[in-house]
C-alpha positions as CSV (number, residue, x, y, z in Angstrom):
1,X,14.6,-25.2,-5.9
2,X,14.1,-28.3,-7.3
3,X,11.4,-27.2,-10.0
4,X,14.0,-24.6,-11.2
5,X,16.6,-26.5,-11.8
6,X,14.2,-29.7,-13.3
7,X,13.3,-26.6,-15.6
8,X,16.8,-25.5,-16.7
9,X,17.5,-28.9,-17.5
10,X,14.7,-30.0,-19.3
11,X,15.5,-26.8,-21.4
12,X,19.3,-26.6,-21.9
13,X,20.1,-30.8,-20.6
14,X,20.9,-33.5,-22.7
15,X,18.9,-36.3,-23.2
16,X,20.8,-38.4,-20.8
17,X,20.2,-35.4,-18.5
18,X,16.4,-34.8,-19.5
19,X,15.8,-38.5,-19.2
20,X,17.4,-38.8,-15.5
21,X,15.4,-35.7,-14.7
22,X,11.7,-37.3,-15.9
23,X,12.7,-40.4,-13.9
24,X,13.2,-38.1,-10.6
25,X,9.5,-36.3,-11.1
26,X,8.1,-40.2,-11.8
27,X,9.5,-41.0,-8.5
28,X,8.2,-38.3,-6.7
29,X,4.7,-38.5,-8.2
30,X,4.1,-42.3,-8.1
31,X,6.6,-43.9,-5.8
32,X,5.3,-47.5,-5.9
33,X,5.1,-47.5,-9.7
34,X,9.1,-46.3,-9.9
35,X,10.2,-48.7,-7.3
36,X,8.5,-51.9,-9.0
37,X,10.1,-50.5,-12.4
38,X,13.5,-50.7,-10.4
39,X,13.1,-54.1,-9.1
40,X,12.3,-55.1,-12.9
41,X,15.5,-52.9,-14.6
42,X,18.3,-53.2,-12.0
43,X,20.0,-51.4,-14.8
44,X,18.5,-47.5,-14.1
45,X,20.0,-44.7,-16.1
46,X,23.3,-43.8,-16.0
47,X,24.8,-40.1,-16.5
48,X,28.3,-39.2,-18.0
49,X,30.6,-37.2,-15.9
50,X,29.4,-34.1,-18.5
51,X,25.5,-34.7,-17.3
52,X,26.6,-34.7,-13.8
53,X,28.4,-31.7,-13.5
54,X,25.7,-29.9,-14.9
55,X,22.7,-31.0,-12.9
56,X,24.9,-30.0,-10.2
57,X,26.4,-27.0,-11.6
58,X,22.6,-26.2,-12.1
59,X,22.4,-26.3,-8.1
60,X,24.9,-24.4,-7.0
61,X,23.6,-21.7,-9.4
62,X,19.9,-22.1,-8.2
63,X,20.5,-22.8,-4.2
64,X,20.7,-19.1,-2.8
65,X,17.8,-18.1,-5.0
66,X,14.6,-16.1,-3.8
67,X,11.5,-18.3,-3.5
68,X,8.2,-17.3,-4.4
69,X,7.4,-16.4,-1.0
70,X,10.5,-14.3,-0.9
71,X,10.0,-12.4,-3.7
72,X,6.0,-11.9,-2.6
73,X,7.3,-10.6,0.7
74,X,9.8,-8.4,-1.0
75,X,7.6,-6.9,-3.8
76,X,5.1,-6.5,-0.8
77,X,7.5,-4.5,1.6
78,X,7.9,-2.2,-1.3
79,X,4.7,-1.1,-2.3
80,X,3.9,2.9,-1.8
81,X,2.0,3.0,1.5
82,X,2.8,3.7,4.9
83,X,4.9,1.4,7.8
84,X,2.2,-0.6,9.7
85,X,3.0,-2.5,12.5
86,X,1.6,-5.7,11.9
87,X,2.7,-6.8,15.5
88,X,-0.2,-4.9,17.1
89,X,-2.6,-5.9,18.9
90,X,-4.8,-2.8,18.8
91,X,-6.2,-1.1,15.7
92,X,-5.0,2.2,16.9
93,X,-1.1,0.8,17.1
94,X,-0.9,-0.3,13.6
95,X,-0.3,3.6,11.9
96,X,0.8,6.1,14.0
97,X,1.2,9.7,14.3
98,X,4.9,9.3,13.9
99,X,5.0,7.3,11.2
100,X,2.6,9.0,9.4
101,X,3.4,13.0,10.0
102,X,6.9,12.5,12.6
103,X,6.2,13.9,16.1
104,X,9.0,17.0,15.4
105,X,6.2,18.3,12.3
106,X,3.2,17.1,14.1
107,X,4.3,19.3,17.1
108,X,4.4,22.3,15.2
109,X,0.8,22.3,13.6
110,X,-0.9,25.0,14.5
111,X,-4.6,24.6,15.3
112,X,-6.0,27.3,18.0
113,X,-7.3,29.5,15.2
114,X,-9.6,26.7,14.4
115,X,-10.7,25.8,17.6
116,X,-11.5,29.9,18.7
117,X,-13.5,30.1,15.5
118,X,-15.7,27.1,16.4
119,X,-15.8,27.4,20.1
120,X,-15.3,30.7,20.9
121,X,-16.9,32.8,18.0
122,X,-19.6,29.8,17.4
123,X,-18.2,30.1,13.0
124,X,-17.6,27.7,10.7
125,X,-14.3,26.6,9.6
126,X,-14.6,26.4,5.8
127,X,-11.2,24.6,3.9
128,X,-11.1,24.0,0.0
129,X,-11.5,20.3,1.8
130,X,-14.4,18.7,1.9
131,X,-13.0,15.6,3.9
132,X,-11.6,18.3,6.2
133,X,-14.7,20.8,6.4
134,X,-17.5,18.3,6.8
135,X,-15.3,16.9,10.0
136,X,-13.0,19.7,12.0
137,X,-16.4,20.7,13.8
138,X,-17.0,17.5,15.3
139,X,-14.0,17.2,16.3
140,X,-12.8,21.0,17.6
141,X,-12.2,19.7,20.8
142,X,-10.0,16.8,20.3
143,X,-6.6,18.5,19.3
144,X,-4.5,15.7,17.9
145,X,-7.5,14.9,15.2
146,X,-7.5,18.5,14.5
147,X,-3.8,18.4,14.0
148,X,-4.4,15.5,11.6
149,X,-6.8,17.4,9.4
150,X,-4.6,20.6,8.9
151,X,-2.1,18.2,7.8
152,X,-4.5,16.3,5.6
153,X,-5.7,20.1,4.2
154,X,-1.8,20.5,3.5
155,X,-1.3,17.4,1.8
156,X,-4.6,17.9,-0.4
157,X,-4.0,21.2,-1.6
158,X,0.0,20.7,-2.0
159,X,-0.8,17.9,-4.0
160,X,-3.8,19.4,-5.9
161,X,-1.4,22.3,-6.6
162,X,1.5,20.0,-8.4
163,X,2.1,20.4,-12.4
164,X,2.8,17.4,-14.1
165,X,6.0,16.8,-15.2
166,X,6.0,13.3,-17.9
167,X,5.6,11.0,-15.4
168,X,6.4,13.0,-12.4
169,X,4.8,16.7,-10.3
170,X,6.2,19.5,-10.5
171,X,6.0,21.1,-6.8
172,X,4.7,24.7,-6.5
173,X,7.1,27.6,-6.2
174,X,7.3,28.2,-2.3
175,X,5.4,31.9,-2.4
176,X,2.4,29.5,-3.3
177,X,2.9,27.0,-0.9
178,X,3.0,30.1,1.6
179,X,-0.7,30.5,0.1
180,X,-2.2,27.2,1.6
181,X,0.1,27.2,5.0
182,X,-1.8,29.5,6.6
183,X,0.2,30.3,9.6
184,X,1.7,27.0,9.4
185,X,5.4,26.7,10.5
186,X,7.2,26.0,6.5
187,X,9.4,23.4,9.0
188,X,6.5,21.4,8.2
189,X,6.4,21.7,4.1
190,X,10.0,20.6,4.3
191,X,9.2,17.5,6.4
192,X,6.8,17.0,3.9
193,X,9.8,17.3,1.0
194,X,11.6,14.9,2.8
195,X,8.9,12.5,2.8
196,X,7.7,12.5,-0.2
197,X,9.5,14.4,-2.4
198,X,13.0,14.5,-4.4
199,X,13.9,17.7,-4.1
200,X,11.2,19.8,-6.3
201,X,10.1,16.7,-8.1
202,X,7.4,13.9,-6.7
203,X,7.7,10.5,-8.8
204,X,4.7,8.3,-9.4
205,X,5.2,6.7,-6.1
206,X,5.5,9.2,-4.1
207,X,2.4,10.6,-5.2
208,X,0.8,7.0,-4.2
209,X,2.7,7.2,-0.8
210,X,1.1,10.4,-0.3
211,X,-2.4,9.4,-0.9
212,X,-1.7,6.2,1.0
213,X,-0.8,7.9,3.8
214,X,-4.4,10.2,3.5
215,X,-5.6,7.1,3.9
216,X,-4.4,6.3,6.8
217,X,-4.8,9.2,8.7
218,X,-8.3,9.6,7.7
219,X,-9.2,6.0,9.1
220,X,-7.7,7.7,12.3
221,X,-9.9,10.7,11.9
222,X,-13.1,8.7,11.3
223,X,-12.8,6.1,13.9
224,X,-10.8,3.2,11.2
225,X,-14.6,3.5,9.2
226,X,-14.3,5.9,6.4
227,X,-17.0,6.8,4.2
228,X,-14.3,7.6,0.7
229,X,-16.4,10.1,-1.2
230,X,-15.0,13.2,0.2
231,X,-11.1,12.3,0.0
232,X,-12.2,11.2,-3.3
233,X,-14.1,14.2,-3.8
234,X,-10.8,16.2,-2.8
235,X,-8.2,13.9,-4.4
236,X,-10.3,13.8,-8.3
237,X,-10.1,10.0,-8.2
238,X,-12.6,7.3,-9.1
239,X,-14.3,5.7,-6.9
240,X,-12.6,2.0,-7.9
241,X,-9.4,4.4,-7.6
242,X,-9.8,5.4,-4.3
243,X,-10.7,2.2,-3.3
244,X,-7.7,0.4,-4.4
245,X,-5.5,2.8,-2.1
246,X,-7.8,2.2,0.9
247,X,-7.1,-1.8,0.1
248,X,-3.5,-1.0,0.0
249,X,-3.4,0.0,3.9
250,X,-4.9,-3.1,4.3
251,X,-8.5,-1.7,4.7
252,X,-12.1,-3.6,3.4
253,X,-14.2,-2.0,1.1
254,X,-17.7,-2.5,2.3
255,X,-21.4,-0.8,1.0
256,X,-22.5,2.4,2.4
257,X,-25.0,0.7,4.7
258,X,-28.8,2.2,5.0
259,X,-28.9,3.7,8.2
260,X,-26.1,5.7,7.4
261,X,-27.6,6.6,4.0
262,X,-30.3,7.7,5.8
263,X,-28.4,9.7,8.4
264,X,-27.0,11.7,5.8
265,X,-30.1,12.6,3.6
266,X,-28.4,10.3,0.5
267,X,-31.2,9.2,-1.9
268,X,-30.4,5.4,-3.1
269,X,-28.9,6.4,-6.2
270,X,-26.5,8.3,-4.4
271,X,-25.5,6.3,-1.4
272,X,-24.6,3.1,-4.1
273,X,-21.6,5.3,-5.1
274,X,-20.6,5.8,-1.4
275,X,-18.0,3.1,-0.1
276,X,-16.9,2.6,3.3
277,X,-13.5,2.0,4.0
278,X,-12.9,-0.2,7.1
279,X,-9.5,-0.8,8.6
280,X,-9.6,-3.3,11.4
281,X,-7.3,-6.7,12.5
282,X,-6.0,-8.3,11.0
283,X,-5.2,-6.2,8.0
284,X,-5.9,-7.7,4.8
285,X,-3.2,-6.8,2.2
286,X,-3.7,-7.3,-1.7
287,X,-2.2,-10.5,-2.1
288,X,0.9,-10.8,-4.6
289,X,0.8,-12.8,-7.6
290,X,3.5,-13.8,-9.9
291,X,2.7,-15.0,-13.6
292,X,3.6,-18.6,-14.4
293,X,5.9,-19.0,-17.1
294,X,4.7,-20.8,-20.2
């Protein structure tokens, strides 16, 4: 508070003002120089009545004002991505299914076809998702990641099938929504509206909420290690792109490493454009910066 108001008076004081201010800083920065130059001048500086009142006019104005910190914390708590609890003490506690989908929708996702296809009838389950068809095998018998990656497929293709609008979407018309639900409830597609949406419209950050929230639920999916190429594959995003929403959940972007290369048949060339996204504790946020005035 100090700093602020030292910098509205150097700019708008007078120089009785400007002078009184200098004096203060000298005092803080070298306080055995200032008090030897006091026992020399026993005169000091004095300040009219005028100077006075606006040093502390200055701060009254400048006393319930954000500091940095603040304002970091503020412009933090506002960035497109999804609530984490930052209290946890388990890597599992810090995005959950609630937050992410809301245990009404999640209830209602539908996912016996799938399972019966891969169980029973021993079939694929193809999805215009790679992220999704490369995984919902390995995972047919686990039926909350399952319910994850129908919601995933939603998201993907709901998003994929948005016009653009300036700077906004444009939503699809609801008979082609009813294309890419496939037997799922349209109870969910309006949780989804509510979510993410204004109505027919999805701003900017909306759209960055919902890939944020992709994010998230795929570091569920893969066990918080996340190989991005196939959500980037899905999403049409570079790979810096994708990266920088993966950071935003708090997640470190690390080398495919060679063993995994390996384990999936990836020639060097190939593997160097695979990043892994790794979400562990404690989350590491992009840090907040502020430009200095000059």
């Amino acid at each position: 508070m100090r700093d602020l108001r030292n910098d509205l008076g150097q700019t708008f004081g007078t120089k009785k003002a400007k002078k009184a201010i200098a004096s203060v800083t000298e005092n803080a920065i070298s306080p055995e120089k200032s008090a030897r130059a006091l026992a020399n001048d026993s005169k000091g500086i004095k300040l009219s009545s005028a100077d006075a009142a606006m040093i502390a006019n200055m701060a009254e104005t400048t006393k319930g004002r954000a500091t940095r910190d603040d304002l970091a914390k503020a412009v933090d708590a506002s960035k497109p991505r999804p609530k984490a609890n930052t209290d946890a003490k388990n890597i599992k506690d810090v995005y959950t299914i609630n937050n992410l989908i809301g245990t009404e929708a999640f209830s209602m996702i539908p996912v016996k076809s799938w399972q019966d296809r891969i169980l029973k009838e021993k079939k694929e389950v193809t999805t215009p998702s790679r992220f999704v068809s490369f995984r919902v095998a390995n995972w047919a018998s686990n039926v909350e990641k399952l319910k994850i990656l129908r919601y995933m497929l939603f998201l993907i293709e709901l998003l994929g099938a948005c016009k653009s609008n300036r700077s906004n979407l444009m939503l699809p018309k609801r008979e082609e929504v009813r294309k890419f639900l496939q037997g799922m409830p349209e109870a969910v597609f309006e949780s989804v509206k509510r979510k993410f949406t204004d109505g027919a419209m999805m701003s900017k950050y909306q759209h960055d909420l919902v890939i944020t929230h992709l994010c998230a639920m795929a570091c569920i999916v893969d066990n918080y290690e996340v190989d991005t190429w196939d959500l980037k594959e899905d999403l049409k995003l570079e790979t810096k792109s994708m990266s920088q929403y993966f950071n935003e959940i708090g997640a470190k972007i690390v080398a495919l490493g060679k063993p995994e290369a390996r384990k999936k048949n990836l020639e060097p060339a190939v593997a160097a454009q695979h990043k892994v996204a790794k979400l562990k504790l404690p989350l590491e946020f992009p840090k907040v910066s502020f430009q200095r005035r000059k």
